[in-house]
N, C-alpha and C positions, 0 to 999 in steps of 0.2 A: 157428444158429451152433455149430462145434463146438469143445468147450475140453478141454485134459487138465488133470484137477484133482485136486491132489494132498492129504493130508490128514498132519497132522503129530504128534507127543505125546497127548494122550487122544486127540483126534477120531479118529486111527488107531487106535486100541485101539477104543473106541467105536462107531466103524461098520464096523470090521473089515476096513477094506482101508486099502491105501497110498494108491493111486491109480483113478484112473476117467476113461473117455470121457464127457463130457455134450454131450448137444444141449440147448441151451439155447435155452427158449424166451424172449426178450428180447436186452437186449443189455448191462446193465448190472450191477455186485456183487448189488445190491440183489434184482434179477431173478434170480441164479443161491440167493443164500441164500432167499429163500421158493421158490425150485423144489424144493431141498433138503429146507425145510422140508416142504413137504408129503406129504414120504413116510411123516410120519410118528414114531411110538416115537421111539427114540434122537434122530434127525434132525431133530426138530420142540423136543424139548431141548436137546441142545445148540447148536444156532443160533439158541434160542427169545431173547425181551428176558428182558435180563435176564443172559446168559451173555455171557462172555469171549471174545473171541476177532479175531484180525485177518485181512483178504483182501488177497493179494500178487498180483502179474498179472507175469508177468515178470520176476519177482525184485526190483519193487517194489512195499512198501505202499502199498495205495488205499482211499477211503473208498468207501462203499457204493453212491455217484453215479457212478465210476467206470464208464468204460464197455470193454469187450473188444475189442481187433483180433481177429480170423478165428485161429483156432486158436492161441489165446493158451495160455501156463501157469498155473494160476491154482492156488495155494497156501492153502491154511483152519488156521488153526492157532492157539491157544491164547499171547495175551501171553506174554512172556518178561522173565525181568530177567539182569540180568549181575553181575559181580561180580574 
């Protein structure tokens, strides 16, 4: 399945790009952060338990169970508060 996934505030600084094509092997959040994860250094940190962070598909927030349509947006980015 292929997703463009976008990376937001640290995670962009972090892993050093905006955005990426992923083929994903799965079909669900969960499935896309330990694919992440196992790249490794950075990537295995900050998606590791333990860190912050929320997964948006389409410009909505979804929990980890969440699963992708076929060339979904999928957004990684660090809580936020407002004010």
């Amino acid at each position: 399945m292929k997703l463009r996934v976008l990376y937001f505030a640290r995670l962009r600084e972090r892993f050093g790009m905006t955005e990426e094509k992923v083929e994903l092997v799965g079909s669900t959040a969960a499935d896309l952060v330990a694919q992440l994860q196992a790249r490794g250094g950075v990537w295995a940190e900050e998606l590791g338990a333990g860190r912050a962070f929320r997964v948006a598909v389409n410009q909505d927030i979804v929990t980890l169970d969440a699963s992708f349509p076929e060339n979904a947006e999928v957004a990684i980015f660090p809580p936020v508060t407002g004010g």
